[in-house]
C-alpha positions as CSV (number, residue, x, y, z in Angstrom):
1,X,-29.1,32.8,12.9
2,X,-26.4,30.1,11.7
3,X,-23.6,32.5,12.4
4,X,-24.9,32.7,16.6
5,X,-25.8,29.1,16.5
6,X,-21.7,28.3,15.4
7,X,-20.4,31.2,17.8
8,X,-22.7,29.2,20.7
9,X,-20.6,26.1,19.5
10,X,-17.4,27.2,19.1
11,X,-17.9,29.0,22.7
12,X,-18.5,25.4,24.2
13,X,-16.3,23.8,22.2
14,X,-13.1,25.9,24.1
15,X,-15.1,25.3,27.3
16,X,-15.1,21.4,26.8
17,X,-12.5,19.2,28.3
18,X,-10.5,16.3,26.8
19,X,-11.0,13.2,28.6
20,X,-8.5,11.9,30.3
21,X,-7.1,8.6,28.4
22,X,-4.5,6.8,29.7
23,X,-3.7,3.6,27.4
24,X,0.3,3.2,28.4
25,X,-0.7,-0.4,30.4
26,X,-2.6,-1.4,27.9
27,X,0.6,-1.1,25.3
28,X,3.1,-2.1,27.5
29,X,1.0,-5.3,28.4
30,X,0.3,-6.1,24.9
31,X,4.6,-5.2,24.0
32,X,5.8,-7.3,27.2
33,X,3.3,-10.7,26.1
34,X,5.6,-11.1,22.9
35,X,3.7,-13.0,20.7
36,X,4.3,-13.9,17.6
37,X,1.7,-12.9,15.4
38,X,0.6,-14.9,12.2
39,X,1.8,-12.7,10.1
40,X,5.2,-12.5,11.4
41,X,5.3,-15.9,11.1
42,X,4.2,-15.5,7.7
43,X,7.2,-12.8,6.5
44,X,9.8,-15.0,7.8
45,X,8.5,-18.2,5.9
46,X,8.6,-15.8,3.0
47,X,11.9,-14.5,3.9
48,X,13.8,-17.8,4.0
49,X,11.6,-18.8,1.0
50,X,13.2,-15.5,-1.1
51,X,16.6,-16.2,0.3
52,X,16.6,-19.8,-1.1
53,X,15.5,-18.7,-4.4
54,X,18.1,-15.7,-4.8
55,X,20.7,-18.4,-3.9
56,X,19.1,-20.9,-6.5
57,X,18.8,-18.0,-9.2
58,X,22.8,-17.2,-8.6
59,X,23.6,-20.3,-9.0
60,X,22.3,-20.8,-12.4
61,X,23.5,-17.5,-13.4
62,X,27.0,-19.1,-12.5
63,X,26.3,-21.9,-14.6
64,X,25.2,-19.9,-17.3
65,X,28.2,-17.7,-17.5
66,X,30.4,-20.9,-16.9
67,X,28.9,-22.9,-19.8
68,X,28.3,-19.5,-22.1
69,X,32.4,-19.3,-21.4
70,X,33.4,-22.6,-22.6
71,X,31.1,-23.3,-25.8
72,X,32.3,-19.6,-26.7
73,X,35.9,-20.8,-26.5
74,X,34.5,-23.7,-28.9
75,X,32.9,-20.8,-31.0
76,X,36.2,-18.9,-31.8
77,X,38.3,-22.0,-32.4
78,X,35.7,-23.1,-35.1
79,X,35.5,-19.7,-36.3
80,X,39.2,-18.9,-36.6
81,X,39.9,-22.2,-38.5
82,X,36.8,-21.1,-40.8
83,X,39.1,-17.7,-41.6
84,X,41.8,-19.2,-41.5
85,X,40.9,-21.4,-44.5
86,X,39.0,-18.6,-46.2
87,X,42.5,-16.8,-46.5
């Protein structure tokens, strides 16, 4: 009984049509109106926001290296004249 009731459905299943759906001016009037969306606006705020703080985060990474470099010139004098007196 199930296996006539699914051959009468697959039989007008491959008789059935597709309707015809033609969304092309839809798209093309909602890509040619252009605009911006909220969260476009949204990722470029964020954008600019992660720019800044890369640039902000380099620049103490130069200062770190800068000041590490002179107190470690500093740290070898002090330590040379420590061996030197120890000899």
């Amino acid at each position: 009984m199930k296996t006539v009731k699914m051959n009468n459905l697959f039989a007008v299943a491959r008789r059935d049509t597709a309707p015809v759906v033609d969304v092309a001016d839809s798209v093309l009037a909602l890509l040619a109106e252009r605009r911006p969306s909220v969260s476009v606006a949204l990722n470029r705020s964020l954008f600019w926001m992660s720019m800044a703080s890369s640039a902000i985060a380099a620049c103490i990474v130069l200062a770190a290296f800068v000041t590490k470099q002179q107190n470690s010139d500093a740290v070898n004098e002090i330590l040379n004249m420590v061996a030197w007196v120890a000899q």
